[in-house]
C-alpha positions as CSV (number, residue, x, y, z in Angstrom):
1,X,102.4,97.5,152.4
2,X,105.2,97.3,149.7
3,X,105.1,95.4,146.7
4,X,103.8,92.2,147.7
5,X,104.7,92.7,151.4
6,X,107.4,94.6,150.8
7,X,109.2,91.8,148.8
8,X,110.3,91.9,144.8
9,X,107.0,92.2,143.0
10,X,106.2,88.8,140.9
11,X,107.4,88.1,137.5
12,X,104.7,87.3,134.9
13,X,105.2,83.3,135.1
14,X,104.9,83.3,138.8
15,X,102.0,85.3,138.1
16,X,100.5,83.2,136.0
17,X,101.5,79.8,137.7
18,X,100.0,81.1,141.3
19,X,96.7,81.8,139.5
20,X,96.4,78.5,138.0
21,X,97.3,76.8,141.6
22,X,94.9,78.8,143.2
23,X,92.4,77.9,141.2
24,X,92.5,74.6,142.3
25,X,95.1,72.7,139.7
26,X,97.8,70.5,140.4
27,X,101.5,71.2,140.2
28,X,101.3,68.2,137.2
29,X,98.0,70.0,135.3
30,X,99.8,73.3,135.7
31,X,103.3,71.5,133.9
32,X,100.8,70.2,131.4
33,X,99.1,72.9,130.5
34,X,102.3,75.2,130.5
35,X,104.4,72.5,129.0
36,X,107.1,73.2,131.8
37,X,108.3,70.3,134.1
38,X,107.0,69.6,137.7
39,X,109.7,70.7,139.1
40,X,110.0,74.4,137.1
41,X,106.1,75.2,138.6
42,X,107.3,74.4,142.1
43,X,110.5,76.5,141.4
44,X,108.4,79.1,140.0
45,X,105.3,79.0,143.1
46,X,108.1,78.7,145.7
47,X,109.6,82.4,144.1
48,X,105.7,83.2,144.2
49,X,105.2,82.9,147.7
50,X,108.1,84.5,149.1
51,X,106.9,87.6,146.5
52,X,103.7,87.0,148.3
53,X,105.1,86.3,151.7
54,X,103.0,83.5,152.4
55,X,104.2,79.9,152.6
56,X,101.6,77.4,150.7
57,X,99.0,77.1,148.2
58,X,96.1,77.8,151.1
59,X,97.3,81.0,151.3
60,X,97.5,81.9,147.5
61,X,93.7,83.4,147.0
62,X,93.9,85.8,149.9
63,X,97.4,87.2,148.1
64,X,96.2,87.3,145.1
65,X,93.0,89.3,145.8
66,X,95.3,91.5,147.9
67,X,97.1,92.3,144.6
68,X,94.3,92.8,142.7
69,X,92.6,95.4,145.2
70,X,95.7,96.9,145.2
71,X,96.2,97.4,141.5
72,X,92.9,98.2,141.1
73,X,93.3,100.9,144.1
74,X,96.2,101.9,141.8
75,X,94.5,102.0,138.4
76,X,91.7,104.1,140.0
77,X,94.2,107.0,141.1
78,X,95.9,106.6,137.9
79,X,99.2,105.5,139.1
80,X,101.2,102.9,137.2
81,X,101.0,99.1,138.1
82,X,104.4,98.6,138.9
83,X,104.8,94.9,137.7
């Protein structure tokens, strides 16, 4: 597997924003929280999933615990995260 499926790896933001939807909030409590528009977090999680290669929110846990074993995998051979 490449980064994220073989896809660009994630920007911090889309990051941040997919962990926050996958943690059960709302497109509107994300843009809260962030004080970003609506709009901006779906432009941001849309990005996110084609990094992921998924398409929807169901699908964002399973990716992101894919990334984490593989940083972790990464972290433990002393390899650099690459993004």
């Amino acid at each position: 597997m490449g980064e994220q499926d073989g896809r660009r790896p994630l920007r911090a933001r889309e990051l941040e924003i997919a962990r926050l939807i996958a943690g059960g909030l709302s497109t509107r409590a994300v843009a809260e929280r962030l004080v970003l528009s609506e709009r901006t977090v779906e432009n941001h999680l849309h990005r996110a999933y084609r990094a992921f290669g998924i398409t929807g929110r169901a699908e964002l846990p399973g990716a992101l615990a894919r990334r984490d074993e593989h940083d972790d995998r990464h972290e433990r051979q002393g390899e650099p995260d690459g993004g």
